[in-house]
PDB file with SEQRES, HELIX, SHEET and CRYST1 records, atoms N, CA, C and O in Angstrom:
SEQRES   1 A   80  UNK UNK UNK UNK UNK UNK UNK UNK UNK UNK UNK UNK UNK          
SEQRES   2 A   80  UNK UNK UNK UNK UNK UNK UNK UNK UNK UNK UNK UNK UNK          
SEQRES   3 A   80  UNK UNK UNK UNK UNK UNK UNK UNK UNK UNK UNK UNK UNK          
SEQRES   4 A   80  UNK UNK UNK UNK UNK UNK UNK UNK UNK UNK UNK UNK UNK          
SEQRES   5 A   80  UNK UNK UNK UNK UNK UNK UNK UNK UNK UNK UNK UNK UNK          
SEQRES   6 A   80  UNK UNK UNK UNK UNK UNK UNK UNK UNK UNK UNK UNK UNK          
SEQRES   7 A   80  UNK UNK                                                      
HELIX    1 AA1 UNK A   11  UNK A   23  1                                  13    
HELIX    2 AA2 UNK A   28  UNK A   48  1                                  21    
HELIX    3 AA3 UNK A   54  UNK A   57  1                                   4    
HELIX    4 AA4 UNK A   66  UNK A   72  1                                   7    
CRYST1    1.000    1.000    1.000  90.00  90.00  90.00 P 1           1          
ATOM      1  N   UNK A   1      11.434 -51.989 -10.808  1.00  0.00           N  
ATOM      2  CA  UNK A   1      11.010 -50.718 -10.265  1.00  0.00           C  
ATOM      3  C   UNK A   1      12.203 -49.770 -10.229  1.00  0.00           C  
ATOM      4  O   UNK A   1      13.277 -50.089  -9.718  1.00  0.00           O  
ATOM      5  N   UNK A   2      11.957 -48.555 -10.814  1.00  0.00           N  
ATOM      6  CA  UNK A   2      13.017 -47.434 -10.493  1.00  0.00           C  
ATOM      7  C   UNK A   2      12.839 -46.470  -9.290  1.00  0.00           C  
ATOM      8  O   UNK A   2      11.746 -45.979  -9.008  1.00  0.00           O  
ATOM      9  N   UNK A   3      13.899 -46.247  -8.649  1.00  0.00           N  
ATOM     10  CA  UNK A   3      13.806 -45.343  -7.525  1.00  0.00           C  
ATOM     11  C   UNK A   3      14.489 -43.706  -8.392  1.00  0.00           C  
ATOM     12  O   UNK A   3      15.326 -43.643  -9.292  1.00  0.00           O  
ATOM     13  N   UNK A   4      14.093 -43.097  -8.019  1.00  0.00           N  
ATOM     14  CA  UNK A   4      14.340 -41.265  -7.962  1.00  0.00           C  
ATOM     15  C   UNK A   4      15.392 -41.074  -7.183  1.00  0.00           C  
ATOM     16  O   UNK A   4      15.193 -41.501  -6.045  1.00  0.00           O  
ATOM     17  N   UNK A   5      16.845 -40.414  -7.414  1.00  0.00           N  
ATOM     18  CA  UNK A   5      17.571 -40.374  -6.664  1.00  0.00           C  
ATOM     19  C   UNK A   5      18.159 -38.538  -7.047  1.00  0.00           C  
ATOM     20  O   UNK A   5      17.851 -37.956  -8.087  1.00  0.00           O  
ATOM     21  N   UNK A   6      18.898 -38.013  -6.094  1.00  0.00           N  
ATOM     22  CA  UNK A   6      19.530 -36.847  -6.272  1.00  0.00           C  
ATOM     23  C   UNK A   6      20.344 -36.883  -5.558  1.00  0.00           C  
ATOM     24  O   UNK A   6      20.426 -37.457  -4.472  1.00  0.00           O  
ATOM     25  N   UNK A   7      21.366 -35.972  -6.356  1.00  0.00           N  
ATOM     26  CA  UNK A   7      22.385 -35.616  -6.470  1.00  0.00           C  
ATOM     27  C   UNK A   7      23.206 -34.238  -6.472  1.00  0.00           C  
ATOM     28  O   UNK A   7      22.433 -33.280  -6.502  1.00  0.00           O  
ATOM     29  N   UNK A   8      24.617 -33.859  -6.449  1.00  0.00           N  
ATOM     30  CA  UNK A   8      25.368 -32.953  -6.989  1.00  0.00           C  
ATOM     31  C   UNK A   8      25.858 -33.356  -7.084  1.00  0.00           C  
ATOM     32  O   UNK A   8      26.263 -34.131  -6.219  1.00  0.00           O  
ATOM     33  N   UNK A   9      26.655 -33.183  -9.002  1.00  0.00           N  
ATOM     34  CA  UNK A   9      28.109 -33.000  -9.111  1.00  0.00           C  
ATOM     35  C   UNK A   9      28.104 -31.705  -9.874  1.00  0.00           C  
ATOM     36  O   UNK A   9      27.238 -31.089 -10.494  1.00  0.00           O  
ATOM     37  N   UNK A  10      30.013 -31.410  -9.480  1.00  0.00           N  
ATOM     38  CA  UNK A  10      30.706 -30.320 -10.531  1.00  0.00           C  
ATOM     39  C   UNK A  10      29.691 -29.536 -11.825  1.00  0.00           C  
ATOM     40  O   UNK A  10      28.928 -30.126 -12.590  1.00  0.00           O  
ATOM     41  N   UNK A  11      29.843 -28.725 -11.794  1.00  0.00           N  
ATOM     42  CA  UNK A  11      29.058 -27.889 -13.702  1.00  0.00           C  
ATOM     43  C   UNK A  11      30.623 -28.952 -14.295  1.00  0.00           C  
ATOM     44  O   UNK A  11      30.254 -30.001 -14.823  1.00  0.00           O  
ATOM     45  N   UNK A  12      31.689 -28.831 -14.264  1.00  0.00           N  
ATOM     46  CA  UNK A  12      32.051 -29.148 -15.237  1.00  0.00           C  
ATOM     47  C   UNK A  12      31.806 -30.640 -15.814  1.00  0.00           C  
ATOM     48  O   UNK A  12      31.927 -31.171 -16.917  1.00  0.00           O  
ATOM     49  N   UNK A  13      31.378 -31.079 -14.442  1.00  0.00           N  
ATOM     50  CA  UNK A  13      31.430 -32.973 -14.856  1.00  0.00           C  
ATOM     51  C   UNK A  13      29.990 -32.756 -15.421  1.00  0.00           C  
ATOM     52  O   UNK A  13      29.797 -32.926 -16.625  1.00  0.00           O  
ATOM     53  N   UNK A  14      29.003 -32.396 -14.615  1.00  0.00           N  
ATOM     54  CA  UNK A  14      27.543 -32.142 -15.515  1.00  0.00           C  
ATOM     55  C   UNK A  14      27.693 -32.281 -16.976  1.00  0.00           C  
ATOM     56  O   UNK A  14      27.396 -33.191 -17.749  1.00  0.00           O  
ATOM     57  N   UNK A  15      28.364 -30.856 -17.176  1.00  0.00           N  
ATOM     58  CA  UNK A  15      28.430 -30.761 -18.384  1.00  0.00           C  
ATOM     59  C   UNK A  15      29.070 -32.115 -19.566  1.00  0.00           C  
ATOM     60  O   UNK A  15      28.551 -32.806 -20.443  1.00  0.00           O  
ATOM     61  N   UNK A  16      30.169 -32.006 -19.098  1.00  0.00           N  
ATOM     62  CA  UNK A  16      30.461 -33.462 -19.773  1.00  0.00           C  
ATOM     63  C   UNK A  16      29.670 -34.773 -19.831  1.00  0.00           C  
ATOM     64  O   UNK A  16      29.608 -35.746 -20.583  1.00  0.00           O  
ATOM     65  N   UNK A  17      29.146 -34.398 -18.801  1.00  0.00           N  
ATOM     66  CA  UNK A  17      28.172 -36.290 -19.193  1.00  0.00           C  
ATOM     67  C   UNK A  17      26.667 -35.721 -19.782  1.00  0.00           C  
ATOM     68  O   UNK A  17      25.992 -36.501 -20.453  1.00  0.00           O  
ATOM     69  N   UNK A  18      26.355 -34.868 -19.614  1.00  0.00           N  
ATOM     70  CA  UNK A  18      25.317 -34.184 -20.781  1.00  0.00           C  
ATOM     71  C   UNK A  18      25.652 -34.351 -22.275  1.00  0.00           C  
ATOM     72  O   UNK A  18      24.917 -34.571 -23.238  1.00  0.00           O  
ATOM     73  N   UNK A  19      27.107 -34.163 -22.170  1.00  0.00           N  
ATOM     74  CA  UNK A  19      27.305 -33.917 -23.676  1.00  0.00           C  
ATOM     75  C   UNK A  19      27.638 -35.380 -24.308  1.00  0.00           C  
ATOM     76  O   UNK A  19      27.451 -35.783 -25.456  1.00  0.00           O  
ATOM     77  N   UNK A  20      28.212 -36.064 -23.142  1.00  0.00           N  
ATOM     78  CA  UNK A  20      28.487 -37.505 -23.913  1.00  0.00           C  
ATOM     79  C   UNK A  20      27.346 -37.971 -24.184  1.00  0.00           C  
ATOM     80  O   UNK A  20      27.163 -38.175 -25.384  1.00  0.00           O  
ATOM     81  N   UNK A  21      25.975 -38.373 -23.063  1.00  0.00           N  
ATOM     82  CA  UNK A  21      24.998 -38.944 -23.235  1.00  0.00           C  
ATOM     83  C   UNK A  21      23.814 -38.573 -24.495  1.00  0.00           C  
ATOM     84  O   UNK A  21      22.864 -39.240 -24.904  1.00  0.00           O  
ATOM     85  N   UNK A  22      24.463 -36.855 -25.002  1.00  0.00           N  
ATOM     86  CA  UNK A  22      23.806 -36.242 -26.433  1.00  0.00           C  
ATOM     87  C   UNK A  22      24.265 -36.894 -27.228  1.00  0.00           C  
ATOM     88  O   UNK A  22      23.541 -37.435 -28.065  1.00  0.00           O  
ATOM     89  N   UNK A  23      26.148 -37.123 -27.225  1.00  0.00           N  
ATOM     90  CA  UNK A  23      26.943 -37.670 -28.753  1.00  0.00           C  
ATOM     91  C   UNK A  23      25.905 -39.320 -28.787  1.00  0.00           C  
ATOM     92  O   UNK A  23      25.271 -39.764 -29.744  1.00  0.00           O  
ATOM     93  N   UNK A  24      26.047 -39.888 -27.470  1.00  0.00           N  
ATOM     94  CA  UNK A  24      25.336 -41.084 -27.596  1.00  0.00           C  
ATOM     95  C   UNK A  24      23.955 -41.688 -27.930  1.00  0.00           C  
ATOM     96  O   UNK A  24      23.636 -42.795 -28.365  1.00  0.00           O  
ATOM     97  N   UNK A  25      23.167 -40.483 -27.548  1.00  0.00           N  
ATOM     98  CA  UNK A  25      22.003 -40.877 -28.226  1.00  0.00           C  
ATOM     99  C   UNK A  25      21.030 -41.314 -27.233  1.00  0.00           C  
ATOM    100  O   UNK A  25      19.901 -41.737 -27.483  1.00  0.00           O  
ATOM    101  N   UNK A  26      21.868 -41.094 -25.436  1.00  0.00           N  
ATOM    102  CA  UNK A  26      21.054 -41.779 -24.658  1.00  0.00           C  
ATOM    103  C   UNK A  26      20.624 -40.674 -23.449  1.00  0.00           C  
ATOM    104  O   UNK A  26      21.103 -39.565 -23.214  1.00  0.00           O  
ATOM    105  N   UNK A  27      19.415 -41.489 -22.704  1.00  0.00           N  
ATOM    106  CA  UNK A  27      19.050 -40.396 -21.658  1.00  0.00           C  
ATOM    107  C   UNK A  27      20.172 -40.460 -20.440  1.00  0.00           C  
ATOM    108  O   UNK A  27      20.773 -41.477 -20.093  1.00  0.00           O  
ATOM    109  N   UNK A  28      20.313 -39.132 -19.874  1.00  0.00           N  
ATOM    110  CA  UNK A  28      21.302 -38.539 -19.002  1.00  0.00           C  
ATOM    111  C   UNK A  28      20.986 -40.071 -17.922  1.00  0.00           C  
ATOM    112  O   UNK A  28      21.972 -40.763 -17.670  1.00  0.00           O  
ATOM    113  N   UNK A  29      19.704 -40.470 -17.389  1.00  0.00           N  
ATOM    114  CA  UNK A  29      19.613 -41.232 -16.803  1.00  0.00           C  
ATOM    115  C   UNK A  29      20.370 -42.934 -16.695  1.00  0.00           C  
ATOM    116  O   UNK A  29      20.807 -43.619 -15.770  1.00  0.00           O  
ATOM    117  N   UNK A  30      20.219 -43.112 -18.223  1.00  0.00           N  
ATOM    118  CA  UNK A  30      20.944 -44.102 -18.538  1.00  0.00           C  
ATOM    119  C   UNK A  30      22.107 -44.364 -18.689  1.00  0.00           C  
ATOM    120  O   UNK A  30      22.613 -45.423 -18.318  1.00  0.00           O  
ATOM    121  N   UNK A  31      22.949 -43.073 -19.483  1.00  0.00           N  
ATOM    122  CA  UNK A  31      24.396 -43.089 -18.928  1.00  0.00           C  
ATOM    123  C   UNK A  31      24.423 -43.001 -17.206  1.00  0.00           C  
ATOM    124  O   UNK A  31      25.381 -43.667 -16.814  1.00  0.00           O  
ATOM    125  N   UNK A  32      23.908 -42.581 -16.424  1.00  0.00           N  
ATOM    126  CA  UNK A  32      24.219 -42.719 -15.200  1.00  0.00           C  
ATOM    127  C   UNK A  32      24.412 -44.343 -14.447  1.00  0.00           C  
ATOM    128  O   UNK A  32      25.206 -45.007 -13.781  1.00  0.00           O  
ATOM    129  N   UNK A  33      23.457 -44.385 -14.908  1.00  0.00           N  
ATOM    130  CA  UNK A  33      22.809 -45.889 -14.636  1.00  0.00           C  
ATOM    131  C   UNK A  33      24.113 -47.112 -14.903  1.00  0.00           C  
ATOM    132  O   UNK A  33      24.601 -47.801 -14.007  1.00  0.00           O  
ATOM    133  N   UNK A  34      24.520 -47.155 -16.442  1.00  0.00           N  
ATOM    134  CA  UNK A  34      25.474 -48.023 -16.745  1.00  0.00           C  
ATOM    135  C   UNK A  34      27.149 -47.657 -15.764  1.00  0.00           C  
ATOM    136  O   UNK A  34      27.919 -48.480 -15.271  1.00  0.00           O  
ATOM    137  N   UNK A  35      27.230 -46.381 -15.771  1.00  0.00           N  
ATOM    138  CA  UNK A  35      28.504 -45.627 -14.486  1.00  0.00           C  
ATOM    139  C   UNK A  35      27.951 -46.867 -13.470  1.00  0.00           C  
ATOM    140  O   UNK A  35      28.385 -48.016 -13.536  1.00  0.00           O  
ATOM    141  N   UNK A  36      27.169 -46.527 -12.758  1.00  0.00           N  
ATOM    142  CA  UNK A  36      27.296 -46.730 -11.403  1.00  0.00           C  
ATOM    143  C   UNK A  36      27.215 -48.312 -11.608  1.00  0.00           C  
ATOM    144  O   UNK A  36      27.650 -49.083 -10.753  1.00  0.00           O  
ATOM    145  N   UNK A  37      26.771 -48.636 -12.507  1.00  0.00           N  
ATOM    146  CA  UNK A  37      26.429 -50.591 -12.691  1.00  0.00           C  
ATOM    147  C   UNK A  37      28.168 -51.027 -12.714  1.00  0.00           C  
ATOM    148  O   UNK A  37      28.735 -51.910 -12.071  1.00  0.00           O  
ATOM    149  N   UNK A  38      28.607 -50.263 -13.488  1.00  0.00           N  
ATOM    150  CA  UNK A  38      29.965 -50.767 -13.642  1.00  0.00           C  
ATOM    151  C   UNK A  38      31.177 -50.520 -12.894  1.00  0.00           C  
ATOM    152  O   UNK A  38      32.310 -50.997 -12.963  1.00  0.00           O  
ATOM    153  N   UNK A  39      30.456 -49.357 -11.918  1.00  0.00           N  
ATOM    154  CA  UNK A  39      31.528 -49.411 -10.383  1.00  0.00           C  
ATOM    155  C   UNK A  39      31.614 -50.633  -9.775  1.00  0.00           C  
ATOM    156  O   UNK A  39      32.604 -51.346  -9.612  1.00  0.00           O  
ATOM    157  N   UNK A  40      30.108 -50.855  -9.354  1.00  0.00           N  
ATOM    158  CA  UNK A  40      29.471 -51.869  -8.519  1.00  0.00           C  
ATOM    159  C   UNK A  40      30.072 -53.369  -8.727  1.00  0.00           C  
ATOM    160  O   UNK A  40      30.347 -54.194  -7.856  1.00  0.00           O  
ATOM    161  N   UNK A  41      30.207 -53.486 -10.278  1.00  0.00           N  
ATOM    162  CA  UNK A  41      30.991 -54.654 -10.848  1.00  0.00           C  
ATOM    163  C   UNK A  41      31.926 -54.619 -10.513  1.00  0.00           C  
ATOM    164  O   UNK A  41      32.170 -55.456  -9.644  1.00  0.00           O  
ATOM    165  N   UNK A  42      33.075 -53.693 -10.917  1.00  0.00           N  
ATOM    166  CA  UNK A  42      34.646 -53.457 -10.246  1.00  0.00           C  
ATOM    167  C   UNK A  42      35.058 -53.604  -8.637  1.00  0.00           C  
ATOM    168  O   UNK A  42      36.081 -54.123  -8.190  1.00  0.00           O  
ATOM    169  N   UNK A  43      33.795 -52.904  -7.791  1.00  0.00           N  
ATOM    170  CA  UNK A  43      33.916 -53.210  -6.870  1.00  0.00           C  
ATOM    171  C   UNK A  43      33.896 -53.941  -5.922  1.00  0.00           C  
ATOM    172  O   UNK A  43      34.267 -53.760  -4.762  1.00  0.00           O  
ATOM    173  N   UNK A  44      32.968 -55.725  -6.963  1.00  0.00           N  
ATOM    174  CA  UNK A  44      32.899 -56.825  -6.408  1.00  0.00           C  
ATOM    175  C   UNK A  44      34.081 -57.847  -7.002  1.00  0.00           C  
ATOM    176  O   UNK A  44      34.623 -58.856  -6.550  1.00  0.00           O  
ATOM    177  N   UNK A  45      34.168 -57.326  -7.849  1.00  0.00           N  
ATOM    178  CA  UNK A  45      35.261 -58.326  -8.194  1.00  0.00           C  
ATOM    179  C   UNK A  45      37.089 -57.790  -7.434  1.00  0.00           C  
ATOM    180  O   UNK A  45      38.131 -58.440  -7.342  1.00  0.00           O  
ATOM    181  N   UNK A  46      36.802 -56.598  -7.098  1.00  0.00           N  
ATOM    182  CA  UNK A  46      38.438 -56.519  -6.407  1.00  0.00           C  
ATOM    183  C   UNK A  46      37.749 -56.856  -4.917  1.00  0.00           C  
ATOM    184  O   UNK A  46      38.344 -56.064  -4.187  1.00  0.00           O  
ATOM    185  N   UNK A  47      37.084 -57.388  -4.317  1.00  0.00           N  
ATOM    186  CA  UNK A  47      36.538 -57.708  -2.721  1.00  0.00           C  
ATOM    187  C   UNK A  47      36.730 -58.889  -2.457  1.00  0.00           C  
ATOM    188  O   UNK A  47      36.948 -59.291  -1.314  1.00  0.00           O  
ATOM    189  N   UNK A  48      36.666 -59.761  -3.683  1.00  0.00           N  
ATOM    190  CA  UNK A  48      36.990 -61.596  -4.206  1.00  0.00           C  
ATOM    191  C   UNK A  48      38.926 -61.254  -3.957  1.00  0.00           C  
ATOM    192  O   UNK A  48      39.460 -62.120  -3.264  1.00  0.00           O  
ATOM    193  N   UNK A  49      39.543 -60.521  -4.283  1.00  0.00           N  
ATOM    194  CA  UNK A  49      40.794 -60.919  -4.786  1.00  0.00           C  
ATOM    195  C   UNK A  49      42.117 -60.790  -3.509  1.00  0.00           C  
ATOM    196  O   UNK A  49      42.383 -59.689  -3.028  1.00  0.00           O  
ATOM    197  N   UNK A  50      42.720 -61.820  -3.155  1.00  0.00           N  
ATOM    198  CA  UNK A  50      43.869 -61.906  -2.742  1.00  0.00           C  
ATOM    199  C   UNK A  50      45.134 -60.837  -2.700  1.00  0.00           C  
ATOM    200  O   UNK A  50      45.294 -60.040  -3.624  1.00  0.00           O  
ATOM    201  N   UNK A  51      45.825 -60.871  -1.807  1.00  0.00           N  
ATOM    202  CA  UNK A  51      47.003 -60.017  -2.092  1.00  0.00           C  
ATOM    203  C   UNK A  51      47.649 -60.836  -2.666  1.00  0.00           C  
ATOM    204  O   UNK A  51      47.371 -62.016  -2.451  1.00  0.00           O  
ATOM    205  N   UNK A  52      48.794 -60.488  -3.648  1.00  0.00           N  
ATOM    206  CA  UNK A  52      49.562 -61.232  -4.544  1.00  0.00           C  
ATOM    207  C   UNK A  52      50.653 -62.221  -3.758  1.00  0.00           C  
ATOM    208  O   UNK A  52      51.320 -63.190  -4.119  1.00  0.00           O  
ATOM    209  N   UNK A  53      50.524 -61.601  -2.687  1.00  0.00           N  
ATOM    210  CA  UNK A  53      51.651 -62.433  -1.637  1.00  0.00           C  
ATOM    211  C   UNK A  53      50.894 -63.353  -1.039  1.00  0.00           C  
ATOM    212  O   UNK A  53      51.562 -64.341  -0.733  1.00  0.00           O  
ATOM    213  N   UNK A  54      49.215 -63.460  -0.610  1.00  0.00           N  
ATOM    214  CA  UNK A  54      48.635 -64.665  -0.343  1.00  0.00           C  
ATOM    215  C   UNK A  54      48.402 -65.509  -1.317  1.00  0.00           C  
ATOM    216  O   UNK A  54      48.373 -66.727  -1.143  1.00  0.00           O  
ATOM    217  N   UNK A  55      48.227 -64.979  -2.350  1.00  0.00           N  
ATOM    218  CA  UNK A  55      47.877 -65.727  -3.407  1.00  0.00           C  
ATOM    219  C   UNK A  55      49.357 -66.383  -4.000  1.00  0.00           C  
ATOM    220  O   UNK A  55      49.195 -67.284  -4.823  1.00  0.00           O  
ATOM    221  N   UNK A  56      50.431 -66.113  -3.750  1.00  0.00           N  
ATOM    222  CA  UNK A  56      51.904 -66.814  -4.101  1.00  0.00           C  
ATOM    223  C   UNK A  56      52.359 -67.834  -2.547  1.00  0.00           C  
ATOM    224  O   UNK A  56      52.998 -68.882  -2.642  1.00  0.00           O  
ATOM    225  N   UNK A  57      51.933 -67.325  -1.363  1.00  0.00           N  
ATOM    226  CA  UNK A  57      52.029 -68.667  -0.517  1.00  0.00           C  
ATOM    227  C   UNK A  57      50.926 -69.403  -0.617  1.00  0.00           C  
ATOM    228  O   UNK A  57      51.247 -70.553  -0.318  1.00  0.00           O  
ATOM    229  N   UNK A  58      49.812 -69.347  -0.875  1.00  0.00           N  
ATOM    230  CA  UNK A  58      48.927 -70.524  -0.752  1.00  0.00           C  
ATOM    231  C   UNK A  58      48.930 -71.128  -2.015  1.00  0.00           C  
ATOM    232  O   UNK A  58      48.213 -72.128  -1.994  1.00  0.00           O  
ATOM    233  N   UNK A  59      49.534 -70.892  -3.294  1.00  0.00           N  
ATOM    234  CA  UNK A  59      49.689 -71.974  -4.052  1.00  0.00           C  
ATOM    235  C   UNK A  59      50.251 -73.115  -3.965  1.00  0.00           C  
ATOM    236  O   UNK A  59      51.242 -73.306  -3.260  1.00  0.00           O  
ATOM    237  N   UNK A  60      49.405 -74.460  -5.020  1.00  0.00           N  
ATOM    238  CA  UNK A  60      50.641 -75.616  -4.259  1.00  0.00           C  
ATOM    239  C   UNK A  60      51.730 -75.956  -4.297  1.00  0.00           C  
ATOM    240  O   UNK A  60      52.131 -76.963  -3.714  1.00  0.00           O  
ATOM    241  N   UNK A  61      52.461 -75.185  -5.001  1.00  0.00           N  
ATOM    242  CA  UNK A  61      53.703 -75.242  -5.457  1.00  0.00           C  
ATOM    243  C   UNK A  61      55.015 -74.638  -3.979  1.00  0.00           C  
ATOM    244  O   UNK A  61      56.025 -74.998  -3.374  1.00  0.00           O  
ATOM    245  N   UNK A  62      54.168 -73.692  -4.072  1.00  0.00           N  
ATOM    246  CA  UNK A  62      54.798 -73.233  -2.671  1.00  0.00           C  
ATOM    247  C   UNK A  62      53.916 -72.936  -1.637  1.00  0.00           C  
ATOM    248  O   UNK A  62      53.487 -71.865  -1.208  1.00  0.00           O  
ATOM    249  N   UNK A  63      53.769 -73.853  -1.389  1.00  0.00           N  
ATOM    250  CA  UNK A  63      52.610 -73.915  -0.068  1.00  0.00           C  
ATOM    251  C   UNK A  63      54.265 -74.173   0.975  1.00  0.00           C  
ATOM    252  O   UNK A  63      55.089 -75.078   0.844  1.00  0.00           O  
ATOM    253  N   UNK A  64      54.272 -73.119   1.863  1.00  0.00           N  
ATOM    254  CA  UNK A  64      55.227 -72.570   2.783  1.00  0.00           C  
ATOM    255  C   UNK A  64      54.251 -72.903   4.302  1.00  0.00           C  
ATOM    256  O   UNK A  64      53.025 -72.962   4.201  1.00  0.00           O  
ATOM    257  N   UNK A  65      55.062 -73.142   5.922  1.00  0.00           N  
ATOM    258  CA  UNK A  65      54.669 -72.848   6.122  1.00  0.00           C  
ATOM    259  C   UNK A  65      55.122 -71.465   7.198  1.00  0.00           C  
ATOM    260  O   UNK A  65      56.294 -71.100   7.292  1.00  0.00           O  
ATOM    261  N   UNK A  66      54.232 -70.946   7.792  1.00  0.00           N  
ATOM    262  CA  UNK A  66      55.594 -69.507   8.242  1.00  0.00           C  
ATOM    263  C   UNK A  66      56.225 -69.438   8.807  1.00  0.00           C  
ATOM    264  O   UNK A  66      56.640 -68.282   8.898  1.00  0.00           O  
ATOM    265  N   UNK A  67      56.798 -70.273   9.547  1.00  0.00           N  
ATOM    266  CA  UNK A  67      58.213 -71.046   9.720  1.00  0.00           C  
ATOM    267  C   UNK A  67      59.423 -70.542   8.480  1.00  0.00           C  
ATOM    268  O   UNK A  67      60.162 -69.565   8.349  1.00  0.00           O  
ATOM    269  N   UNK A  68      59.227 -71.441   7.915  1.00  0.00           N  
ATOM    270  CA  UNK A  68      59.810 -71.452   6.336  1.00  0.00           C  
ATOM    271  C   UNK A  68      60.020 -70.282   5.680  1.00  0.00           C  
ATOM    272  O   UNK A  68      61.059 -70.000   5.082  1.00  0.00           O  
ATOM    273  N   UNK A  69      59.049 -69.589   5.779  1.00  0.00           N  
ATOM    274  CA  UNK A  69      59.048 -68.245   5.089  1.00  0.00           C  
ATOM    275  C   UNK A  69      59.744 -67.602   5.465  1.00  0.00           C  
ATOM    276  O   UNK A  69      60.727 -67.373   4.761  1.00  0.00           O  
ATOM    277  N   UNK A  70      59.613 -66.873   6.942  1.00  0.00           N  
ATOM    278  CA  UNK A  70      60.451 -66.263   7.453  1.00  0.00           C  
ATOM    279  C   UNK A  70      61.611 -66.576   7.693  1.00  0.00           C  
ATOM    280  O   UNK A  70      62.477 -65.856   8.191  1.00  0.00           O  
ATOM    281  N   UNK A  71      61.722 -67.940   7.267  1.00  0.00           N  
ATOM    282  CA  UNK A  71      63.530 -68.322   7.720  1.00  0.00           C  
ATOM    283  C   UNK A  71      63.683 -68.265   6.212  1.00  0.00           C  
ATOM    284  O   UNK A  71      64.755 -67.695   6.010  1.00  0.00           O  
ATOM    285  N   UNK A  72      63.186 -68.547   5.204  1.00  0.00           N  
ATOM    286  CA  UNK A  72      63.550 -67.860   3.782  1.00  0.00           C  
ATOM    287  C   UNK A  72      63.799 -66.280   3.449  1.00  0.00           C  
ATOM    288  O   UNK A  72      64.556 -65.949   2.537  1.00  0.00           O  
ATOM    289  N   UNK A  73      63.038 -65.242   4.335  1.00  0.00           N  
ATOM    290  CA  UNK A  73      63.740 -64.133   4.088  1.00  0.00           C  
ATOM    291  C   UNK A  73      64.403 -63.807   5.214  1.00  0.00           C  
ATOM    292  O   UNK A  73      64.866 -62.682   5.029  1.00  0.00           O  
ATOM    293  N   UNK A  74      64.643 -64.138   6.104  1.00  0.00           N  
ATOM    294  CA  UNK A  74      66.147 -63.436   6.326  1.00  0.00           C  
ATOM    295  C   UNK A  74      67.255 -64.392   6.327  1.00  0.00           C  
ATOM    296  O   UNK A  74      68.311 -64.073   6.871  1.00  0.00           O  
ATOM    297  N   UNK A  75      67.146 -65.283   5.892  1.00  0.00           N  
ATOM    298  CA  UNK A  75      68.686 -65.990   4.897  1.00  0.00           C  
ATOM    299  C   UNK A  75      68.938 -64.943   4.524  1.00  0.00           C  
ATOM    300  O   UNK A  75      68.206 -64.069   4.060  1.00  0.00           O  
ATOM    301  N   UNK A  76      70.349 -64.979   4.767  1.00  0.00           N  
ATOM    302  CA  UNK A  76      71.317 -63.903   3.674  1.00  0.00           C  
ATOM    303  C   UNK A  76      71.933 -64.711   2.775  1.00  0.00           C  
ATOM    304  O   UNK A  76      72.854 -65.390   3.229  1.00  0.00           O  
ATOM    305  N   UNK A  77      71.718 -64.804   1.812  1.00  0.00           N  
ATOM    306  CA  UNK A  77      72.232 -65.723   0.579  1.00  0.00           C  
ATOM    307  C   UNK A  77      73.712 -64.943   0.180  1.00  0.00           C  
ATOM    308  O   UNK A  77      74.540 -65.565  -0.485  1.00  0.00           O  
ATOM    309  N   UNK A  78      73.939 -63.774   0.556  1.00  0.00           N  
ATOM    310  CA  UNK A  78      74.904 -63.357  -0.038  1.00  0.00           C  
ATOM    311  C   UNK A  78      76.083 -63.689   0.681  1.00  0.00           C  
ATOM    312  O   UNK A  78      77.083 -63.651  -0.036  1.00  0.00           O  
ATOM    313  N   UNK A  79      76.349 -64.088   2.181  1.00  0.00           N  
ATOM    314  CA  UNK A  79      77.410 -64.774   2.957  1.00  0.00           C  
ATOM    315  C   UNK A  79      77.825 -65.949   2.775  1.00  0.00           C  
ATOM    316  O   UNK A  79      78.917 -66.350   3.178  1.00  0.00           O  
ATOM    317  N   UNK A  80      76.743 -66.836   1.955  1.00  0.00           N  
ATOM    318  CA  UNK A  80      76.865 -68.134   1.983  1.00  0.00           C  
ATOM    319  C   UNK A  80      78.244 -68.788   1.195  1.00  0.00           C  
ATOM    320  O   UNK A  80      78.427 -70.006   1.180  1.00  0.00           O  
TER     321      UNK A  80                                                      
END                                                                             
């Protein structure tokens, strides 16, 4: 089932996705359609993802615990 939805955007963005969805061959609707499908995708897959710093202590390699960590950064390695 399709729902009816409205909107505003910009004349200038209008215009541009009028004109792409002409070069393409497709209805204004359908370029819309694939946009917003492929936010929706992007936007579930960065909601799954870790900060790079959880995702580097909870590996098993360095599975730290924060103890450790924090006495790993403020070592001053350079006095030693």
């Amino acid at each position: 089932m399709k729902v009816k939805i409205g909107t505003q955007l910009e004349d200038e963005v209008y215009r541009d996705l009028i004109v792409a969805a002409a070069q393409e061959h497709r209805p204004l609707g359908s370029v819309i359609q694939a946009a917003v499908c492929d936010y929706l995708n992007r936007k579930k897959r960065k909601s799954g993802l870790r900060s790079g710093l959880r995702r580097f202590l909870d590996s098993p390699a360095f599975k730290l615990s924060p103890e450790q960590f924090r006495e790993t950064m403020e070592a001053d390695f350079y006095n030693q």
